[in-house]
C-alpha angles and dihedrals in degrees: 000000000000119000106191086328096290100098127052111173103316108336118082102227109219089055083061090049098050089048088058087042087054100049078068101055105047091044082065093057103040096052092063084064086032086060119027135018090267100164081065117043134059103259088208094064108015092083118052119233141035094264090065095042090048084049090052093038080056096049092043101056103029107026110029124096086354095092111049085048096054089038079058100048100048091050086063085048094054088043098060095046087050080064105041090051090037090060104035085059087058096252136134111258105200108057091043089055094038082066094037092062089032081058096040092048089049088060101040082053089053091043094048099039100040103024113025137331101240101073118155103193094075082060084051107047088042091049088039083068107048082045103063082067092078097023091109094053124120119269084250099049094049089047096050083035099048092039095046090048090050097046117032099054091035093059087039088060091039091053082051100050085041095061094039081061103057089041084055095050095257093278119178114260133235142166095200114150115173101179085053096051091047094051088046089049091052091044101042092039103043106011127117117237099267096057086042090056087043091061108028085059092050094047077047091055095043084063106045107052136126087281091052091042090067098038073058097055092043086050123021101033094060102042080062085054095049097046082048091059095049089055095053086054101044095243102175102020091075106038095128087066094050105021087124089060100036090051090058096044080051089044085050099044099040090052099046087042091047084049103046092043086059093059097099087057098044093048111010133262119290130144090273103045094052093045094062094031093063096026097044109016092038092048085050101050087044084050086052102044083050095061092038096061086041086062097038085051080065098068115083089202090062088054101098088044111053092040092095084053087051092049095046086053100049078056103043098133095044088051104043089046091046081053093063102039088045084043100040085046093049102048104020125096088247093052119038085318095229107152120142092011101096133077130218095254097053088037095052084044087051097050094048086056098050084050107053078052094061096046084049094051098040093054081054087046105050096050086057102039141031098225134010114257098262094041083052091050092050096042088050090053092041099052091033075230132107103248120216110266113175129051118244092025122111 
């Protein structure tokens, strides 16, 4: 069953599409950290030549910081419809999702310690939990909630970085390291597995602190919030009625996150201009990119070619996981061993390849299977139930 091209059987088919949009994104991203020690160089100089600083500059305005928001937003979104459907169905909803983000933690675990350290899904599964306290809020209290959450801490710290900037002259900010890139080249390059693991799981640990805990909460917790709203109010299961609406409220987004994302460039890198370039700027590009692909899934010509998208997106975990074990072989002593040999350009290149190869593949996939081998995993576990794999089988 198809409503205004947004809904077949029980997915809503833009969700899946921005989902796929969003593997590639943060693909992007994450290369960059797959390949070199990023947390530690100055993107700007580390690679020779203006094609890699034009590649960074790219990243750096329309990709970074605009996935991982819009990959939040539509996990609060999901949520919301597994309740709906769980209790329309007469069953209970918290133990099953109590499971679902148990299952999901136990995974993320598995993906940061023995893949690679900047795994996403941990943030997820602990946010997931704080969230099913509100999940039962109206679409109006999680918006003013979420909003005012996101906000109001996040301009208080802004303000802050802002004043320990101009007491410390307004100089330029950088987290450069270079004993610590060189030690992460060496390790990551020529280590055996155990000293990988040793420091992939301490570089794990200097990001996910207490301090990190609560960037989470002010984040990711109400961008949860927010997706979960737009989900109470149909957001994108009636576009057709408000696309006029919803194409201004793109075109605004799109133009103040593009702006504000410019800052460091207008006006140079410090602590506070990078905070609300990637928290602001980056949270109103991903909003943007979300209602651009809503009113692109209205258009039957697009269709063919936003299926792969679609695909990609009915397999997100699969795919996100399949990036780090391709990426961590290709570039980890105990795979080709490539780390710090690339540079952004070939990385970002690299990236693009692996994941044409992915929508390819998981066209292939879907028409085989009901769910990709990690969601089934997750839905068995979830239900206590096996779940159907392959199309045609009983």
């Amino acid at each position: 069953m198809k409503i205004n091209g947004q809904v077949s059987g029980n997915r809503i088919n833009s969700i899946d599409r921005m989902r796929g949009f969003s593997l590639l994104g943060i693909f992007f991203v994450n290369m960059i950290s797959f390949h070199s020690p990023y947390f530690y160089i100055d993107p700007e100089t580390w690679w020779d030549g203006s094609v890699n600083l034009f590649t960074y500059r790219f990243i750096d305005l329309f990709v970074q910081a605009s996935f991982y928001p819009l990959f939040a937003m539509l996990f609060g979104y999901g949520l919301v419809i597994l309740r709906e459907r769980t209790l329309e169905k007469g069953l209970r909803f918290n133990p099953l999702a109590l499971r679902r983000l148990s299952i999901l933690l136990l995974i993320g675990v598995i993906h940061a310690f023995l893949i690679w350290e900047g795994d996403i899904l941990i943030t997820y599964a602990v946010c997931g939990f704080a969230f099913l306290l509100f999940i039962g809020w109206s679409a109006k209290r999680l918006f003013i909630t979420g909003l005012s959450l996101y906000i109001v801490p996040n301009v208080l710290l802004l303000l802050m970085l802002g004043a320990a900037s101009v007491a410390d002259g307004g100089a330029e900010f950088s987290m450069y390291d270079g004993q610590a890139a060189e030690q992460s080249i060496a390790i990551y390059q020529t280590g055996s597995f155990a000293e990988v693991t040793e420091h992939r799981i301490s570089e794990w640990y200097k990001n996910n602190n207490l301090m990190g805990l609560f960037f989470y909460l002010i984040t990711i917790l109400p961008l949860f919030m927010i997706g979960a709203g737009a989900a109470k109010l149909r957001l994108f299961e009636n576009v057709q009625e408000k696309r006029r609406r919803i194409a201004i409220a793109a075109a605004v987004l799109a133009t103040l996150g593009l702006l504000i994302k410019a800052v460091p460039y207008l006006y140079g890198k410090t602590l506070m201009t990078d905070y609300a370039q990637d928290v602001f700027g980056g949270a109103m590009v991903a909003m943007a990119y979300a209602l651009i692909i809503a009113l692109a899934s209205e258009l039957e010509q697009l269709n063919s070619l936003l299926y792969p998208l679609e695909a990609a997106g009915r397999l997100s975990i699969s795919n996100y996981l399949f990036q780090s074990v391709v990426s961590t072989m290709i570039f980890y002593s105990y795979g080709l061993g490539y780390y710090g040999e690339l540079s952004i350009f070939s990385g970002t290149m690299l990236a693009l390849g692996i994941y044409v190869i992915q929508l390819a593949f998981s066209s292939w996939w879907v028409k085989r299977f009901y769910y990709g081998p990690v969601e089934w995993l997750w839905r068995s576990g979830t239900y206590l139930k096996k779940q159907r794999f392959k199309k045609g089988e009983a």
